[in-house]
N, C-alpha and C positions, 0 to 999 in steps of 0.2 A: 504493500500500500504506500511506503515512503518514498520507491524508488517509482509507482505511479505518478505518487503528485508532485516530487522534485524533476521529475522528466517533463511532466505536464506544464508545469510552470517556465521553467527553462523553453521547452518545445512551444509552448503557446506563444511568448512573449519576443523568440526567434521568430517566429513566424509571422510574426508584425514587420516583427525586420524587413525577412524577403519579401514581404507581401509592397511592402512602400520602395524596396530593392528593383522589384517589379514595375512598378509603375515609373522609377526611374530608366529604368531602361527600355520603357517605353517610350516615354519622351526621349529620351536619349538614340532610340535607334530613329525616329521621326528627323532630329533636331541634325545628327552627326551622319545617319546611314552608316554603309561600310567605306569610308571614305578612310583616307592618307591619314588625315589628321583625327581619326576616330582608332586609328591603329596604333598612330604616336601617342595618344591619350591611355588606351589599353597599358601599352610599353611603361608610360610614368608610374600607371596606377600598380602594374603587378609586381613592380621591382621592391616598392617598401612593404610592398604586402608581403611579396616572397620571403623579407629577411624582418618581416612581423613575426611571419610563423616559425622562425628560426631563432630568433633571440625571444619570444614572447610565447603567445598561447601553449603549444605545443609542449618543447622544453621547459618553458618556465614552470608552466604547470605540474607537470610532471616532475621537477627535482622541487619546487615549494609545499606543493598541497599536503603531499606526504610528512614534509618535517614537521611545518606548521601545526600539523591535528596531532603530532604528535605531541608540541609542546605544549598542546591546548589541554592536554590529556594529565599532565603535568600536576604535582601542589601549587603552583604559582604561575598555574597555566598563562592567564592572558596575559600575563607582564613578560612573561618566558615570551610566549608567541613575540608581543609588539616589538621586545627585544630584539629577536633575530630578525624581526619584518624590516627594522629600521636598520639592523646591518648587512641586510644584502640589498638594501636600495642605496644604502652610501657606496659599495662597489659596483651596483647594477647601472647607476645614472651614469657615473662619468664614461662608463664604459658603451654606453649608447653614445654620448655625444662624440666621443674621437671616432668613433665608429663611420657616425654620419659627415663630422668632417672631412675624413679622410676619402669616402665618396662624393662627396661636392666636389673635390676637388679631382680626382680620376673620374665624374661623371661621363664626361665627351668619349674616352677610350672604354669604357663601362660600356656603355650605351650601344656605342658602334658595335661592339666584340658581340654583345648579344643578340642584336636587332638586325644587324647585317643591312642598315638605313644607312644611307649618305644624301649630301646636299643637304637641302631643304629640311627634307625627312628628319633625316637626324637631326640638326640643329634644334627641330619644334621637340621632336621625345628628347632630349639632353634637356632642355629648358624647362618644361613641363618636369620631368623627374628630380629636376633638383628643388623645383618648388612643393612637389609632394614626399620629397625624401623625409621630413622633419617630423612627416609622422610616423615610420618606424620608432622615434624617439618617444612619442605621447602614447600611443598605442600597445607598445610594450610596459610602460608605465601602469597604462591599463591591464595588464595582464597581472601584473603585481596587486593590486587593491583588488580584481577579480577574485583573484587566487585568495586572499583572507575571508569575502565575502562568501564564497563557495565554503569556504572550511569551517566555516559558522553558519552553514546550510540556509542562506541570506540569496537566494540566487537572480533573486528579481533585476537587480538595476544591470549588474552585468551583462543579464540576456537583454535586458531592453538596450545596453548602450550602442549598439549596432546599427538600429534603429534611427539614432540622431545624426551619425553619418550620410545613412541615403535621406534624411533631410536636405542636411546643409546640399548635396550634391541636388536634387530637386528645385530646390529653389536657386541656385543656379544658371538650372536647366528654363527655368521660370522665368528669371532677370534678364538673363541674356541667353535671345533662343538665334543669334544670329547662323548658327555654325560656324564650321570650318576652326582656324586656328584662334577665332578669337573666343569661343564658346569652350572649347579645351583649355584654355589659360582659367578660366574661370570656374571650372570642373577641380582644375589641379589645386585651385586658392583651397577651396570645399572641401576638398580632400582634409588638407591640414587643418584649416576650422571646425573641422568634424573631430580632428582628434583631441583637437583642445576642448569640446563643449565634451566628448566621452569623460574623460580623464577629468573634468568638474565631476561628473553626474558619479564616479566611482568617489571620489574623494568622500564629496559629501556625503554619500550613503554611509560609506565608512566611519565617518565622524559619528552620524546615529547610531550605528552598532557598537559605537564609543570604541573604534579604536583611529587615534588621530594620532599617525606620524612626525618625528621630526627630524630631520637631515643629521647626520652624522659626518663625521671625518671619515674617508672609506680605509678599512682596515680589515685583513685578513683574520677575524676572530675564526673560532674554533666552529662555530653556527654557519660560520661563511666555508669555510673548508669542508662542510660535509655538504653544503649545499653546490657546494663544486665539483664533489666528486661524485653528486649524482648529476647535478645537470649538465656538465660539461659530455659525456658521453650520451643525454640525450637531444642536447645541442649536436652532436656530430652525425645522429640519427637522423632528427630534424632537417641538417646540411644536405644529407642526403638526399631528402626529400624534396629539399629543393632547388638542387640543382637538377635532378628530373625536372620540376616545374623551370628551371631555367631553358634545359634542352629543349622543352616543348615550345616554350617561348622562340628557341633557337630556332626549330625547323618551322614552326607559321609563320615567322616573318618571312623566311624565305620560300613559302609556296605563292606569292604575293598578295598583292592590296586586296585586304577583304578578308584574310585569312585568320588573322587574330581577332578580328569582331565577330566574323560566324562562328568561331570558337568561344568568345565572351558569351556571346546571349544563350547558346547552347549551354554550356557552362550554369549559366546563371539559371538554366531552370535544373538541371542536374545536383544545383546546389542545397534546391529547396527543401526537399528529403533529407539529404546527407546534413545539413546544418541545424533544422528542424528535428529530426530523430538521432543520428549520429553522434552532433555534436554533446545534445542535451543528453545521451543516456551514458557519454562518456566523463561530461561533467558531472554527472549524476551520483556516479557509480565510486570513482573515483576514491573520495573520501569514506565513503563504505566501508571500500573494500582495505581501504588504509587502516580502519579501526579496527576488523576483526582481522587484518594481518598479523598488527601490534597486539591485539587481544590472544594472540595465538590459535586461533579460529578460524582455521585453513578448509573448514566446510563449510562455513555461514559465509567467507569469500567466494567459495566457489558459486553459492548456490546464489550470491546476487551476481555472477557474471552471466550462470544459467538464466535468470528470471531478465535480464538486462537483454539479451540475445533472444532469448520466447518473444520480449513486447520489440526488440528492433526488428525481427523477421515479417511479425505480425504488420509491424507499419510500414514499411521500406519495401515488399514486394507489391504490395497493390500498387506502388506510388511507381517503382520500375517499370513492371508493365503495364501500367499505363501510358507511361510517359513514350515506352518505346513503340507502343500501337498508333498513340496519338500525336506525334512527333510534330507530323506536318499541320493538322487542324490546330493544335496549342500552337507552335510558333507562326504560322501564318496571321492567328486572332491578337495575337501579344505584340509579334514587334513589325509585320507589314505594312506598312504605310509611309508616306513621306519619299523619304531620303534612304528607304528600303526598298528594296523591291523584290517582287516575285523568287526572283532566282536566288537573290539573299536567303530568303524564307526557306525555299526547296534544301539550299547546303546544308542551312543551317539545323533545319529538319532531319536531314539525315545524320548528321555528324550526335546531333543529341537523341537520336533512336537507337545510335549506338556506342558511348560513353554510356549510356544506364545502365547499359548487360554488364557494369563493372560497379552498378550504385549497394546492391548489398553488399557487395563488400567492403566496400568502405566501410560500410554501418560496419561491420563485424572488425574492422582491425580498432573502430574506435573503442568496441567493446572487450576485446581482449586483451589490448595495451595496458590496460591497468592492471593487469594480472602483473605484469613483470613491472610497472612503476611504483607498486605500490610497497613492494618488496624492494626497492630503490636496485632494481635490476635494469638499467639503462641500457645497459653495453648490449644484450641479447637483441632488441628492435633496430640498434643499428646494423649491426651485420646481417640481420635479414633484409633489412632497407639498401643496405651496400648492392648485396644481391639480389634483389629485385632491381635496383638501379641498372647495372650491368645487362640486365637483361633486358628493362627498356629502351636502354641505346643504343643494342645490336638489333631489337625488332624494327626501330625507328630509321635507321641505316639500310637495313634491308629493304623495308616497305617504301622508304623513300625516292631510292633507288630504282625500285621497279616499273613506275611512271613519271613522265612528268605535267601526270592530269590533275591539277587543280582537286578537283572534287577526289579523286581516287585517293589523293594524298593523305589530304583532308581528314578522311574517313580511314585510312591506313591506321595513321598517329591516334585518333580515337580508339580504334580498336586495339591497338597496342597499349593503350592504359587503360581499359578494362579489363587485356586478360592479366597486366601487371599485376593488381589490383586484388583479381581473386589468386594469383601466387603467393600473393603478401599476406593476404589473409590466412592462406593454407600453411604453408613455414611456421604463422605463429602458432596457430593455431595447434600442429604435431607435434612442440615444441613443449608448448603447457602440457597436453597431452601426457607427452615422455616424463616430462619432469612428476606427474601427478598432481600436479594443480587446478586443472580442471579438465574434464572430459564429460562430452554430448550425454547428459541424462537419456535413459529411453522417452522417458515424456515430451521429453523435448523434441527431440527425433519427432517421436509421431506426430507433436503439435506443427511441427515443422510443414511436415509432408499435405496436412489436412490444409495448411494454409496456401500452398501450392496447388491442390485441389483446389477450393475455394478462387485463386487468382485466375488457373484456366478458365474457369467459366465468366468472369468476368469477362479476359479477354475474348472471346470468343461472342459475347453480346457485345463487348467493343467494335469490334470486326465489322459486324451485320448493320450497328448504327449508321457507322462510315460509308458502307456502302447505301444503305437505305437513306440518309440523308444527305448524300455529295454536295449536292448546290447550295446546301446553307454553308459548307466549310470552304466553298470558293465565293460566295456572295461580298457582299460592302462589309464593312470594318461591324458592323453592332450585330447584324447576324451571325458575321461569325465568332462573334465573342457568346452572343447566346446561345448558338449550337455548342461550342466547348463547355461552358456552364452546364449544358445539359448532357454530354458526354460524361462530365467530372462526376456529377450530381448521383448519375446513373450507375457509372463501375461502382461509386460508395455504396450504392444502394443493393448491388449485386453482391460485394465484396464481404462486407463486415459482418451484413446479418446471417449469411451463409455460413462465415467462420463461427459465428456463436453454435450457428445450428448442428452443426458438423463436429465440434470440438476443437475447432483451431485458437480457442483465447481461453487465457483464465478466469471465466466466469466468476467465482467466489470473489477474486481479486479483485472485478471490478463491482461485484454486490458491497462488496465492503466499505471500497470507496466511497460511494455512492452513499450506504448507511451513512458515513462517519460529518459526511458533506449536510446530508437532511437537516439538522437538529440546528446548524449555523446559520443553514437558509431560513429556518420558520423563525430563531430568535431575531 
C-alpha cells in the first residue's frame, strides 16, 4: 500500500510534468518544425541534460539516499543527516562550477566533436549550449534537496519541480513564437530560469521539512569519503550511460536536418511511461529497500522489488503497446501542424513504434538498480553499463553503415536501443538472480503472463479501431486529437478491467488502498 501511494504521488505529479512537457512540444514543433535551428536547440538542451544525469539524478541518488536514511536511522539522526547533507554540498558545489567553467570555455570544440555542425550551424548550438550549460549546475543542486526530500518520504515538490521547467520553456514558446534562431535563444534563457525557479521550489520545501542548509568550507570528512566511494563508481556507470546518449547524439546529427527533432518528439512520448512509472517506482522503492537492507531484511527487500516490478509490468505494457500500435494516429494528433509536416509525423511515427519495444525495460532496470545501490554496490551497474555500451556502438556502426537512407537509419539507431535496453535489463537482472537477492516469485510470473494476455486483446481492438476509423486519424488537427482521445480512452477501457478480471493486479492491494483513502475523503 506504501509503495502504491509513494509511486502514485511521485507518478501522478510527473505526469503533470509531461503532460505540460507535451503541450510544449506542441507548440514547439508548430513554432521550430524540424528545422536547422530546432536541431541546434535539441544539441544545447541534451548536452547539460546528459551530464545532469551524470553528476545529478542518477548517481547522486544513488550514493546519497542510501547514506542519508541511514543516518536518519541514527540516535541523533536529523542533525547526523543535515551534517553530512551540508558536507557533500561544500565538495558537490565547487565541483559543478569548474566543471561548467571548464566547458564554456572548450564549448566550440565540444560542440563541433559531437554534432559534426559547422558554419552557421554550429556557431547557433555552441551559443545556445553555453547559455543552457549553467543548468547542469542548478539542477544537480536539485538533485541534492531531492535526495533529502525522498529520504523523508516528502516526495511531492520534487516530482512536481519538472513541471516548472516546461513552464518557463512554454511561455517562451508564448512570448516569442517568431522561430528560427531567435525563438531558440529564448528557449535556451528558459532552460536556465527553469533551473533557478526548481532549485527555489526544493529549497523551500526543505526548509518546511525543517531541514535548512548552510555552506561549509569543502572538506574531505569521513561522511564525504564514503559518499565517494559509492558514488564515484556510480558516477562512472552513469558516464557510461551517457556517453551512449552522446553516441546517439553522435550519429542523428549526422543522418541530417530533421534527425534529432524526429528523435526528440519521439523521445518525448516514449518518455511519458518511462518517467511517469519508471522513474516514480525507482524513486519509490529506493529508500525501502535501503531500510530493510540496513535492517538486515534481505526478504522484505526482495519482496518490495517483487511488488515494485508486478505494479511497473502492470502499467508500462498497456502504455508500450499502445504507443507502438498507435504511433502514427498519437504523433500525427500531437505535433503535425505548422512548421511540421506530414512526412515529419510519418519518421517520427515510426522511429517511436519502435524505441517502445525497449520501454519495459527501462521500467525494469529502474526497478532492479536498487537492488545493488542500496547495498552501496555501484561498481556491478557499471560494468554491465560498460557492456551494454560496447555493444551499442558496434550495433550503431553496423546498422549505420548498411544504408545511407535517412528513414532506414533513423529506425536502425532506434532499434538498437531497444534491444540494448532489454540486454541491460537481463545482465542485471541474472546477476541478482546468482547473487540470491532477488529472483521472479511464481506469482509474479503468472501475474506477468495474464497481463500480456490482457495487452493482446487490447491491441488487437486497437488494430480494428484504426482500421475502422482511418479518416478521423488523417482529418484536421481537432478530429484527430479526438479520435486519439478515443483510441487512448478505449485500450484503458479494454486493458485494466480485463486484468482485474483475469488476475493480472493485486486486487487486495488496491481494496486496501482505497479503504484507507474512504475515511479522509468523508472527514
Amino acid at each position: 500500500m506504501n509503495l502504491l501511494k509513494a509511486t502514485g504521488t511521485i507518478g501522478g505529479l510527473t505526469l503533470v510534468s509531461r503532460i505540460l512537457g507535451f503541450a510544449r512540444e506542441m507548440l514547439m514543433s508548430r513554432i521550430m518544425g524540424a528545422s536547422a535551428a530546432a536541431d541546434a536547440f535539441f544539441v544545447a538542451f541534451r548536452l547539460p541534460n546528459t551530464f545532469r544525469r551524470l553528476f545529478g539524478e542518477g548517481a547522486f541518488s544513488a550514493g546519497f539516499v542510501p547514506l542519508y536514511a541511514q543516518r536518519l536511522q541514527g540516535e541523533d539522526g536529523e542533525a547526523e543527516a543535515k551534517k553530512f547533507s551540508e558536507e557533500v554540498l561544500a565538495v558537490f558545489l565547487p565541483t559543478l562550477v569548474i566543471f561548467t567553467l571548464v566547458f564554456q570555455l572548450i564549448m566550440p570544440a565540444f560542440v563541433a566533436a559531437i554534432s559534426g555542425y559547422s558554419g552557421e550551424k554550429l556557431e547557433l548550438a555552441t551559443y545556445l549550449t553555453r547559455i543552457t550549460f549553467p543548468y547542469l549546475i542548478l539542477i544537480s543542486l536539485v538533485s541534492l534537496w531531492a535526495g533529502i526530500l525522498n529520504s523523508l518520504a516528502r516526495f511531492t515538490a520534487a516530482a512536481f519541480a519538472p513541471a516548472l521547467l516546461n513552464l518557463c520553456m512554454m511561455l517562451a514558446l508564448i512570448l516569442f513564437p517568431q522561430g528560427g534562431a531567435y525563438t531558440a535563444f529564448w528557449l535556451a534563457v528558459a532552460v536556465t530560469l527553469g533551473g533557478v525557479v526548481q532549485l527555489a521550489l526544493l529549497i523551500i520545501s526543505a526548509m518546511r521539512a525543517g531541514v535548512s542548509l548552510r555552506l561549509r568550507r569543502p572538506k574531505v570528512t569521513p561522511g564525504v569519503k564514503q559518499f565517494l566511494v559509492v558514488v564515484v563508481p556510480a558516477t562512472l556507470g552513469a558516464g557510461v550511460y551517457q556517453i551512449s546518449a552522446f553516441i546517439d547524439t553522435f550519429f542523428l546529427a549526422r543522418i541530417g536536418t530533421g534527425a534529432l527533432s524526429w528523435f526528440n518528439y519521439a523521445d518525448r512520448l516514449n518518455q511519458l511511461p518511462l518517467g511517469v512509472i519508471g522513474a516514480a517506482l525507482g524513486t519509490a522503492i529506493l529508500p525501502a529497500i535501503s531500510r530493510h537492507v540496513g535492517a538486515s531484511e534481505p526478504d522484505k527487500a526482495a519482496h518490495v522489488q517483487a511488488q515494485a516490478l508486478d505494479l511497473g509490468m502492470f502499467l508500462t505494457l498497456p502504455a508500450a503497446l499502445a504507443l507502438c500500435v498507435a504511433a502514427g494516429p498519437l504523433v500525427g494528433a500531437l505535433f503535425q501542424g505548422g512548421e511540421f509536416t506530414a512526412r515529419d509525423a510519418d519518421i517520427t511515427a515510426t522511429v517511436l513504434s519502435i524505441i517502445v519495444l525497449g520501454l519495459p525495460a527501462y521500467v525494469l532496470v529502474k526497478v532492479l538498480t536498487p537492488g545493488f545501490y542500496s547495498r552501496q554496490d555501484t561498481a556491478t551497474p557499471v560494468k554491465t553499463a560498460a557492456v551494454v555500451l560496447v555493444v551499442n556502438v558496434l550495433l550503431n556502426f553496423v546498422v549505420q553503415s548498411l544504408s545511407t537512407d535517412p528513414l532506414f537509419r533513423i529506425a536502425g539507431l532506434s532499434a538498437v536501443i531497444a534491444i540494448t535496453s532489454w540486454l541491460n535489463c537481463a545482465i542485471l537482472y541474472v546477476i541478482l538472480h546468482r547473487r540470491g537477492l532477488f529472483r521472479m516469485p511464481g506469482w509474479l510470473a503468472n501475474r506477468v503472463f495474464r497481463q500480456l494476455l490482457a495487452g493482446a486483446v487490447m491491441v488487437a481492438a486497437l488494430y480494428g479501431l484504426e482500421m475502422m476509423f482511418a479518416d478521423w486519424f488523417t482529418g484536421g488537427a481537432g478530429r484527430r486529437i479526438i479520435a486519439v482521445g478515443a483510441l487512448v480512452g478505449i485500450g484503458m477501457a479494454i486493458y485494466f478491467p480485463l486484468c482485474w478480471a483475469i488476475g493480472g493486479v493485486d486486487r487486495q492491494a488496491f481494496k486496501d488502498l482505497l479503504r484507507r483513502k474512504r475515511p479522509a475523503a468523508n472527514a
